[in-house]
N, C-alpha and C positions, 0 to 999 in steps of 0.2 A: 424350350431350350433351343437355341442358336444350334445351328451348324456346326461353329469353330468350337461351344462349350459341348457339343458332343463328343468332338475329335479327342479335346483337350479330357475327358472322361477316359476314353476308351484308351487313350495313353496311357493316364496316370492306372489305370487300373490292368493294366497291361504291367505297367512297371511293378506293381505289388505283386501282383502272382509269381513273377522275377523274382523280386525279391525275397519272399516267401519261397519260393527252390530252392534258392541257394541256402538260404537259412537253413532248410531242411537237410540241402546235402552235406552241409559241412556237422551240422548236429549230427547225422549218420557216423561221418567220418570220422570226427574226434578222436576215435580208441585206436585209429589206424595210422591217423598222422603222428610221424616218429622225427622230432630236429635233429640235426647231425651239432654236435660243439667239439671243439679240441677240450684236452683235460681244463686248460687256465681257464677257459669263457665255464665249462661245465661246475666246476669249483667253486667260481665267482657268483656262478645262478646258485648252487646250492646255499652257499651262504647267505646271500639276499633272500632269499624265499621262490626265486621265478620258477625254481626246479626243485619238484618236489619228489623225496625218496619213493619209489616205486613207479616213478613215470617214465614211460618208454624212450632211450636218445639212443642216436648214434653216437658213439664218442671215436674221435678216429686221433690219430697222430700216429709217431713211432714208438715201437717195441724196445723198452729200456734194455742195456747193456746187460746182462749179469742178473734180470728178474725175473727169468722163465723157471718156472719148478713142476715138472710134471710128476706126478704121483701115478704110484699103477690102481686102476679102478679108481680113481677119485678126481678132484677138479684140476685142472692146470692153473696156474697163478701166473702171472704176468704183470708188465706194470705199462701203460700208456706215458708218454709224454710228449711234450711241445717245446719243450725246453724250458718255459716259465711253470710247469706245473706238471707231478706225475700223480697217474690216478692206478690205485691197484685193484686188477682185473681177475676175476674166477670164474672159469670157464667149463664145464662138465661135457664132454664131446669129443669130436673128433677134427684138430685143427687142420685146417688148408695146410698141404702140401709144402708151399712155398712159406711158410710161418717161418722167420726164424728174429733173432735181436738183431734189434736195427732197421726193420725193415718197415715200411708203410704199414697198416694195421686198422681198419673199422671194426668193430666192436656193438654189435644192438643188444641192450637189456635195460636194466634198467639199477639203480645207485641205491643201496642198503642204506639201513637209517646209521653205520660207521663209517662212509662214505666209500664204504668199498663199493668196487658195480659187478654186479654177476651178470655176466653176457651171455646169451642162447645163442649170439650166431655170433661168427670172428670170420674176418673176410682178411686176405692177404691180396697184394695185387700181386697180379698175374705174370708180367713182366718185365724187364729192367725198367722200361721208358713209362708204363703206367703208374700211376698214383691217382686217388680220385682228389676232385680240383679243391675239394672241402680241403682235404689233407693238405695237400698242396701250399693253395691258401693259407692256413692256420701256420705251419711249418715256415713261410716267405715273411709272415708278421711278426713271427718270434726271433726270426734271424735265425735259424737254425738249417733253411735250405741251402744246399750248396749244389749250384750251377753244375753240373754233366754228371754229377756221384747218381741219381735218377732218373735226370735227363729232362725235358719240359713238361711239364703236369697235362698226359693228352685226355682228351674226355673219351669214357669210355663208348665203345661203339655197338650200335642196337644192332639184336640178333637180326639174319636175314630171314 
């Protein structure tokens, strides 16, 4: 064996071990990686098949007008939307502070086989000026953001 067919060995076989990690680390990960979609894109996947009942998403947009119902001891109901699509949310917990209609909104659970989605965590943003950039995003392509009412979509900032 040649020199360069050495080289050209200890590379390729350098690359599979590579390869082979990664493969490993993302098979690890699988159950942990959660997409974020606004209601219309999560709708659209439900329909199609890409998103299937019981798999973990963020769904974020705004908190509809007039569809918060909280019940004592029982789940809160609420409804997401984008403006092209409202998805209704059941929540068993204790809502952020800042929750109220109207207001920005992520949402992690995961979409019942009626396309309701029961969420385990409900995140509100923090304040006026924040929104995360998903929301943001999703709300500028539905035509439904309006320039100063939030302010500009800043990214949130890592703790010190």
């Amino acid at each position: 064996m040649t020199r360069k067919q050495r080289r050209f060995a200890f590379l390729a076989g350098g690359l599979a071990i590579l390869g082979l990690a990664a493969a490993l680390v993302l098979f690890a990960l699988r159950d942990t990686i959660v997409f974020f979609y606004g209601p219309g894109e999560a709708m659209a996947r439900l329909e199609s098949g890409e998103l299937r009942p019981g798999q973990r998403v963020r769904l974020g947009g705004l908190v509809e007008g007039g569809s918060v119902h909280i019940v004592k001891d029982g789940p809160v109901t609420f409804a997401v939307t984008d403006g092209n699509a409202t998805v209704p949310v059941s929540f068993v917990g204790l809502l952020p502070d800042l929750f109220r209609e109207g207001q920005g909104v992520v949402a992690q659970g995961s979409f019942t086989d009626g396309r309701q989605f029961a969420a385990d965590e409900v995140l509100a943003k923090h304040d006026e000026k924040y929104m995360p950039p998903e929301v943001a995003q999703a709300l500028k392509d539905s035509g439904r953001w309006k320039e100063g009412e939030a302010g500009e979509a800043v990214p949130a900032k890592a703790a010190p």
